[in-house]
C-alpha positions, 0 to 999 in steps of 0.5 A, spaced: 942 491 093 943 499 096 939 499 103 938 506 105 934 508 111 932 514 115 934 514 122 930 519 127 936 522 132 932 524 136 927 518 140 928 515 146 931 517 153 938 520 150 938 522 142 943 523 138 948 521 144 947 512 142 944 514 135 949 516 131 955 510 135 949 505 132 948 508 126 956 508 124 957 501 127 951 499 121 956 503 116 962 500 117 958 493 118 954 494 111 958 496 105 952 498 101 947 500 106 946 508 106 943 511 112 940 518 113 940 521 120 934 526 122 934 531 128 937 539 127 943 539 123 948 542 127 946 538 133 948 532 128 954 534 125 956 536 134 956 529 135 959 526 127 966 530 129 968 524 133 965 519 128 969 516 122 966 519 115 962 517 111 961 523 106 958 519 101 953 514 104 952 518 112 947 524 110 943 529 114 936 531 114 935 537 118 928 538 123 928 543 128 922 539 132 922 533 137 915 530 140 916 528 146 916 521 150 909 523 153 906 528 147 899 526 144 899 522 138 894 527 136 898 532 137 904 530 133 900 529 128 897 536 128 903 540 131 910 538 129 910 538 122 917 539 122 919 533 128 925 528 126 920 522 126 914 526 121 921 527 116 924 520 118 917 517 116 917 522 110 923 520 107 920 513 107 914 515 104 917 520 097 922 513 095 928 515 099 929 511 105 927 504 105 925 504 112 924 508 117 928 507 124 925 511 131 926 509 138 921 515 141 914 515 142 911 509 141 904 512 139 905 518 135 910 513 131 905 509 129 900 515 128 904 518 124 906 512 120 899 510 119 896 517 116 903 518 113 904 511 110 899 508 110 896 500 111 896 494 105 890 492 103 887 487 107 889 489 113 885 494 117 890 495 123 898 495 124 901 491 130 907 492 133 911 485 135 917 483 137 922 477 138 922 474 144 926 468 146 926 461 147 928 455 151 929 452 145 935 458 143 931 461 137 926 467 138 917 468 138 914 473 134 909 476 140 904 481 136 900 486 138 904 488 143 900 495 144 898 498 138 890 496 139 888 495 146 882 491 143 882 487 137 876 484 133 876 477 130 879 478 123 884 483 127 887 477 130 886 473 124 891 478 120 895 479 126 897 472 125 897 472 118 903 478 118 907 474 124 906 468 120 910 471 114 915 475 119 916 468 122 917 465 115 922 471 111 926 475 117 927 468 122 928 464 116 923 458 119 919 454 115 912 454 116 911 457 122 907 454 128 902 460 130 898 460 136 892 464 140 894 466 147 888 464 150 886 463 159 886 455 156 887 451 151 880 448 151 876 450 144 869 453 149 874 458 153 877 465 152 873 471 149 868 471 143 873 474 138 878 469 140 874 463 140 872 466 132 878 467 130 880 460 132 876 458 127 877 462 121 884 461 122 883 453 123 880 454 116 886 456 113 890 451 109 895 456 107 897 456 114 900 452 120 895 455 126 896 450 133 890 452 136 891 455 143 897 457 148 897 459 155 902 464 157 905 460 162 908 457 154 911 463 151 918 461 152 917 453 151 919 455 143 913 450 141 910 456 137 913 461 133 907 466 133 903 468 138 897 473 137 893 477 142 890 484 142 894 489 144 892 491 152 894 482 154 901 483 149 903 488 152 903 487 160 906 479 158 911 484 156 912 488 161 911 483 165 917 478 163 922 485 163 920 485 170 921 478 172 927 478 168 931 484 172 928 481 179 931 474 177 938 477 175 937 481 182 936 477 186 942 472 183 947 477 184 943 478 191 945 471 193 951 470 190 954 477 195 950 474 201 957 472 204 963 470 204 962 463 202 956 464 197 962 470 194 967 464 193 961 459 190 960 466 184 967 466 183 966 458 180 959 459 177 960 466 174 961 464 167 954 461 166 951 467 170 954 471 164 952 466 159 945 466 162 944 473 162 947 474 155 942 470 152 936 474 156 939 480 155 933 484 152 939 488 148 939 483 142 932 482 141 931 490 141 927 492 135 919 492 134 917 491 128 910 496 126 907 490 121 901 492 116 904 498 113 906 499 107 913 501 108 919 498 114 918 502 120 922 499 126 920 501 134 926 501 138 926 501 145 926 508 148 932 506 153 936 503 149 944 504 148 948 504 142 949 496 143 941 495 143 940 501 138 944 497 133 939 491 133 934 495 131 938 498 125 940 491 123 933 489 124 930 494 118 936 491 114 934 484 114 927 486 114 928 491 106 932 484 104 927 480 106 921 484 103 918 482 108 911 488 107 911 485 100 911 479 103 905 479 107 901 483 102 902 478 098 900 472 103 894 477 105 891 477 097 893 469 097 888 467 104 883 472 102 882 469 096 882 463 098 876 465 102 873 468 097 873 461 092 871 458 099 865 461 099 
């Protein structure tokens, strides 16, 4: 099976400079993977001279237009018809690509995709989720993690409709476990929208809801999804990004403090390595823009080369595992359900 996807050079905090390394590391790692690099032309072929060549499977699509990281949504709908994102998402769009790579600007991205792509039936609203690991060494699908600040019931329900089959195809888990990020886990607290969507979400068999977690709970790998409205998921990311570098920090701090503690490093740095790789947000790098049409992958705006590649090897993953198929098909499938209910 030929994967083709279109990757916008242009996105994030250096461009074409860690793109097109990650983008020639997932040729040589796919035989059948075809990937088109989107940003100015001759800026692109400056960086491919350095690059082993791959004339038949590495392609060009010249743009002359960058958004930038702050600009408007609305104003790269409306302005920038000819901007590496738009013409990456285009290429998706007319049957191209497969999928649809950026590490730019998050609203714009989701913006363009939205009007551009389009949502499947039954879902009113995309969410972004992302991967987050667990103390039992497999990973957490978080969503939404910023594309609604605010989310209605049936937002919610869809929400852990989508993480359920991304859970279910991408990670391989068997009936999943998805949970409500709530302030407690007694069924009278949290706001009316999380408590109506606990119900709706109890009375569907096709899934396997646990009810309730609270945040102190998302790394214990009790649940495989969690579901909250954009504004809550996005600050329990930022924040555990925060904790993490403070505690890796203040580690290296202590093990310099002296001496002594300097001798101890040297016995115990194998297991602070160990332990940093596997917080190391490099490797769950990749947000998924889950309720479009087509496989769009947010990749973080700092990531390097290493991360960059995650990202790609996720939107493969995602085009083997049909994974928008996959969701609009279990979408049809609950509201059908409901509608024989009733």
């Amino acid at each position: 099976m030929t994967k083709t996807l279109a990757i916008d050079c242009m996105g994030g905090d250096y461009g074409p400079s860690v793109i097109i390394p990650a983008a020639i590391s997932a040729l040589q790692q796919h035989s059948d993977l075809q990937i088109y690099l989107v940003g100015p032309q001759q800026e692109l072929n400056s960086h491919l001279k350095t690059h082993p060549k791959f004339d038949s499977r590495l392609h060009i699509q010249d743009a002359s237009e960058v958004i930038g990281m702050s600009e408007k949504p609305s104003a790269a709908l409306r302005r920038k018809p000819d901007s590496s994102m738009r013409k990456s998402l285009e290429l998706v769009r007319d049957g191209e690509a497969d999928a649809c790579v950026s590490s730019g600007n998050t609203g714009a991205l989701m913006a363009l995709a939205t009007v551009l792509l389009g949502t499947l039936p039954g879902i009113e609203r995309p969410a972004i989720t992302a991967e987050l690991p667990n103390r039992k060494g497999s990973v957490t699908n978080m969503l939404d993690l910023g594309a609604n600040i605010d989310a209605s019931a049936e937002q919610l329900t869809s929400y852990a409709v989508m993480g359920h089959v991304l859970s279910e195809r991408a990670d391989g888990i068997d009936n999943p476990r998805v949970a409500l990020l709530n302030i407690g886990e007694e069924a009278i607290k949290g706001r009316d929208s999380i408590k109506l969507a606990g119900e709706m979400l109890s009375n569907q068999s096709a899934m396997n809801y646990v009810g309730y977690i609270e945040a102190n709970e998302i790394f214990d790998g009790d649940v495989d999804v969690v579901v909250c409205d954009g504004f809550t998921g996005n600050n329990v990311l930022k924040a555990c990004e925060g904790i993490t570098r403070f505690l890796y920090d203040q580690l290296r701090t202590e093990f310099t403090r002296s001496w002594w503690s300097k001798a101890v490093s040297a016995l115990v740095w194998p297991l602070l390595k160990s332990f940093q790789r596997r917080i190391n947000p490099d490797q769950y790098n990749g947000a998924s823009l889950l309720g479009l049409r087509e496989i769009v992958i947010k990749s973080h705006g700092s990531a390097d080369s290493k991360a960059t590649l995650f990202a790609i090897n996720k939107a493969i993953t995602e085009i083997e595992r049909q994974v928008p198929q996959a969701i609009q098909d279990t979408v049809a499938q609950l509201l059908l359900n409901t509608d024989n209910e009733e």
